[in-house]
N, C-alpha and C positions, 0 to 999 in steps of 0.2 A: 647106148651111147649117152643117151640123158642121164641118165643114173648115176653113170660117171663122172661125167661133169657136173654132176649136183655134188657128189661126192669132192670131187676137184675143190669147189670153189665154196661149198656152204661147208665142209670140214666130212668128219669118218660116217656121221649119220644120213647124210644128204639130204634130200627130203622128206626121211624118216616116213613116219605109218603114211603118209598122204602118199608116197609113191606104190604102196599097197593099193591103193582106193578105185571106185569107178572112176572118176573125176579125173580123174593124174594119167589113166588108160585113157579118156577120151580126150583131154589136150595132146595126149601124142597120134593120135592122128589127126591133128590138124597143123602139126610141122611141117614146114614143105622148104626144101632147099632149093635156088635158088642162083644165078649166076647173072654179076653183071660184067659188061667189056665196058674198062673206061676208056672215052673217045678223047677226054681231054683232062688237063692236069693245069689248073692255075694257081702257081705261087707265087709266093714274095720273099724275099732273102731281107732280114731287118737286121742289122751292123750296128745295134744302140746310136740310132739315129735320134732317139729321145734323148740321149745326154749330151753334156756340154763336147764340144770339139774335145777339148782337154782330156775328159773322159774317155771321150772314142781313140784320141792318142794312146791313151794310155793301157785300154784294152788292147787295140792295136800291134802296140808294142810285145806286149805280153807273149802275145798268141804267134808272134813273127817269130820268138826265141825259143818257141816250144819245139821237144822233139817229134811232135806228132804233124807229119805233112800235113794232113787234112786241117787241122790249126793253121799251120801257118800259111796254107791259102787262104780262109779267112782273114789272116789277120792280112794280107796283102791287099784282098777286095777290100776293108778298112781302109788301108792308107790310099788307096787309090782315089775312093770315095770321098776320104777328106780332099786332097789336094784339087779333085775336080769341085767341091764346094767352097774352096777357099775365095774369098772374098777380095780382088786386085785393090792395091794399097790405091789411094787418090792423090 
């Protein structure tokens, strides 16, 4: 399986004469697989909150007229976004 993936990812030679050698036999037994269970999942959703409203408008807009759903729920959490940050006139 290593071989493979050396192959995979370093090209047709893989790790060439060293996957012959002592050295290359004794790193593979010391692979050891492994499992983890993730308990928890913390993200963040960023909507170009670094750019100007106008910006974020105009993304916004973009992503609302797209054919692809999943855009245009982004672009919706966008407008939402702005309008709860809109700042009441005085």
């Amino acid at each position: 399986m290593v071989a493979e993936l050396a192959r995979l990812y370093e090209g047709a030679t893989g790790l060439g004469e060293f996957e012959q050698g002592a050295a290359y036999r004794n790193l593979l037994t010391a692979i050891r697989g492994f499992e983890l269970t993730v308990a928890r999942i913390d993200a963040k959703r960023k909507l170009s909150q670094n750019r100007s409203p106008l910006d974020q408008a105009g993304v916004a807009t973009q992503l609302l007229q797209s054919p692809d759903s999943a855009a245009r729920e982004v672009g919706e959490l966008m407008r939402q976004n702005l309008a709860r940050l809109e700042v009441a006139p005085r």
